[in-house]
N, C-alpha and C positions, 0 to 999 in steps of 0.2 A: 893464526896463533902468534903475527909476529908480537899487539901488544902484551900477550901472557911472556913472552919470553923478554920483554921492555922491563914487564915488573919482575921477575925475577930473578935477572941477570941487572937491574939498575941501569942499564946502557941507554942513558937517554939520547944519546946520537942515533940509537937503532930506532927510537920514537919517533925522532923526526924527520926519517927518512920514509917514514911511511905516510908522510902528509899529515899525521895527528899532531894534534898541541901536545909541546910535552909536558913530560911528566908532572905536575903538583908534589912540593914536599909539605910533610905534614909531620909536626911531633904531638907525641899522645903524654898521658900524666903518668902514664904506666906503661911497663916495659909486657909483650906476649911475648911467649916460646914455648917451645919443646922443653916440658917438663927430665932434667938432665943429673939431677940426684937426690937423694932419700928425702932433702928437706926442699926441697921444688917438690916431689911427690906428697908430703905432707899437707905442703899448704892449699895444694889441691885438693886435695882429701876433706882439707877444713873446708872450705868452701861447697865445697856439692855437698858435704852433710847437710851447711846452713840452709843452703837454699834450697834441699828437697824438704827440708823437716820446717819447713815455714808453709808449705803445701798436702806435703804427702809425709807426718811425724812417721808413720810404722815402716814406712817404706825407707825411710830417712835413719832409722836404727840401724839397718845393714848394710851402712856407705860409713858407719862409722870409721873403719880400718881400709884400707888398701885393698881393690879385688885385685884378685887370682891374673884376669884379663890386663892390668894396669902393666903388670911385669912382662906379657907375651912379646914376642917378635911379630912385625908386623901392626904394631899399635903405639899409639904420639898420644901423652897425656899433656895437652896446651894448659897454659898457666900464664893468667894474667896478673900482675904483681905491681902494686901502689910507687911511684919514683919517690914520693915524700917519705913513707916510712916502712914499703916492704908488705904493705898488707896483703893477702888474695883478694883480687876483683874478680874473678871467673877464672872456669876451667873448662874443658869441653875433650872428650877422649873421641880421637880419631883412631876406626878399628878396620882394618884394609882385609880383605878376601887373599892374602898371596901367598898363608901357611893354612887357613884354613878357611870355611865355609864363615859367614857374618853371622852375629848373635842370633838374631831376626830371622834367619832359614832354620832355627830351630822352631819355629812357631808357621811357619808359609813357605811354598814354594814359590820360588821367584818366577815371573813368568818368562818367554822365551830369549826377550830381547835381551837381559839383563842376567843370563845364563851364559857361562864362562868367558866372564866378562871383568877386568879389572874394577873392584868396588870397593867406595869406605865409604863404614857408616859412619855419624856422630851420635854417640850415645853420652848421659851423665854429664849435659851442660845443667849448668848452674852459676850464678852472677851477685854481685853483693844486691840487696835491695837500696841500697845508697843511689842517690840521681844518677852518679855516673854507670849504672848498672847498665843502661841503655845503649851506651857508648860503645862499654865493654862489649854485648853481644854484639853487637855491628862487628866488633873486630875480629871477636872469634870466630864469626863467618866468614870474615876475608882470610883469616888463617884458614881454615879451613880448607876453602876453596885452593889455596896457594900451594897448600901441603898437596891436595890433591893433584894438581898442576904438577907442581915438582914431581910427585912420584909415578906419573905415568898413569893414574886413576881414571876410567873411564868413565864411569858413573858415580855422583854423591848419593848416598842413600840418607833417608832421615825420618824418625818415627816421630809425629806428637800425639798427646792425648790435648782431648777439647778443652780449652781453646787455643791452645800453644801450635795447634795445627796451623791455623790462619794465619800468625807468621812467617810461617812455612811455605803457604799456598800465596802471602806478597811477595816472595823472594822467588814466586817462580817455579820452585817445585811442581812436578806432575807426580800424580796420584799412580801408581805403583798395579793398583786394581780399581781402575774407575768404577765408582758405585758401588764398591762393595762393602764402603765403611771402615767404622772402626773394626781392627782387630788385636786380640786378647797377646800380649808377647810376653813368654815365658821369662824372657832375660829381665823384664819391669813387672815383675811381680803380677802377672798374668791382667794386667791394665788396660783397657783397650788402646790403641793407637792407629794413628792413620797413616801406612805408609806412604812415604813420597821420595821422589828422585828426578835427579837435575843432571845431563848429559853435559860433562866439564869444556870438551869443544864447543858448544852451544851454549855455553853462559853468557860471551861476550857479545855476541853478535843476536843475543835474543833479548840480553839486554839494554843494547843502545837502541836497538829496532823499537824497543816496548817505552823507553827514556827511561828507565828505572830510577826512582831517587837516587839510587846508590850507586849510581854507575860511575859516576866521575871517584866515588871513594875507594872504591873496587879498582878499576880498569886505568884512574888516570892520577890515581893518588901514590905517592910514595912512602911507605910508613917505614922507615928505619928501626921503629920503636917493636916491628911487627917481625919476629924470624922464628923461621919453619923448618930450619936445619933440623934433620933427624938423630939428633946425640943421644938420645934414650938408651937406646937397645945398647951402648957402648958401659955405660955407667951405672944402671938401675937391675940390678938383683936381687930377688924378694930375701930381705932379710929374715934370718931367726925370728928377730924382734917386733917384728912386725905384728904380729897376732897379736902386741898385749900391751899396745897402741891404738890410742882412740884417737877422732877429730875432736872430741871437747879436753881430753887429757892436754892435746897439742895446743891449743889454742890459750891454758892457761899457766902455758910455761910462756907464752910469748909477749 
């Protein structure tokens, strides 16, 4: 663990005492974080509307407002945001098992290894369809992973429907219920998906082992542009107002 705690403490003296190259600094065109008030929650809002309702329009009518889940303790709305003019590039909600049970056990029982056991899932990623869209998820999965890291996560959990799985299964992901397919999850609109999860100690070491493409952007890159401080839960209370707000209302005042 000591390059996990390289990249999240920045100590590149601690990198290269462990015989690794250090660190890589890298800037991005856009700032990620911890979604940290009403209009960081909005913009995220805006975006996972667009990009479900380019795919899935009926399913993409009820991501128009703020879920209920965005406001919980124990959950990080990421939000990726344009350096030139502010726009959302992505968004991606990390939702941790440490007040309550994961969306996803409302539809399957987890099996044994993965029973009380520190877990976050990612639900409600979405990305502009712009070229940089591609970027952006890369990043959100390095947030991802990073959040996880910081908060003591033992397991990444992660659902797709076909073919958004197969991303899922080059990053490494193991199948959750080998063989058993997709399955129906009430929290996405009863849609099948294929569960998968990644043991957070065993990222790095099963990724240099496999050379992952991503492994030097992950394990040996430093993105400054990239922070997973958890400010949410300090600043984000579901407002009054919220209910009678949309993501297309927002988007054309902006």
């Amino acid at each position: 663990m000591l390059q996990l705690k390289a990249l999240l403490d920045a100590d590149l003296d601690a990198a290269s005492r462990t015989g690794e190259q250090a660190l890589n600094d890298e800037r991005l065109p856009f700032t990620l974080r911890v979604a940290g008030t009403q209009d960081d929650l909005w913009k995220a809002v805006q975006i996972r509307h667009s990009a479900y309702a380019r795919h899935l329009p009926d399913f993409a009518a009820t991501l128009a407002r703020p879920e209920p889940t965005d406001f919980e303790d124990g959950v990080a709305v990421l939000l990726a945001e344009s350096k030139m003019d502010g726009a959302p590039l992505g968004t991606m909600r990390i939702e941790t098992n440490r007040y309550r049970p994961l969306a996803l056990e409302r539809s399957l029982e987890l099996p044994d290894w993965l029973q009380g056991r520190p877990l976050a899932e990612a639900v409600r990623l979405g990305v502009t369809e712009e070229r940089i869209g591609r970027v952006v998820k890369t990043a959100l999965f390095k947030a991802y992973f990073l959040y996880c890291a910081a908060q003591g996560v033992d397991w990444m959990v992660i659902a797709g429907r076909s073919p958004i799985d197969r991303q899922y299964e080059r990053l490494m992901f193991r199948d959750v219920y080998p063989g058993q397919g997709f399955i129906p999850l009430r929290h996405a609109a009863g849609m099948p998906h294929r569960v998968m999860a990644m043991q957070v100690s065993q990222a790095e070491p099963m990724w240099r082992e496999a050379r992952h493409p991503l492994y030097d952007y992950v394990f040996r890159t430093r993105h400054e542009d990239i922070s997973i401080a958890a400010t949410r839960q300090a600043t984000l209370a579901e407002p009054a107002w919220a209910s009678g707000r949309t993501a297309s209302t927002m988007s054309r005042h902006q």
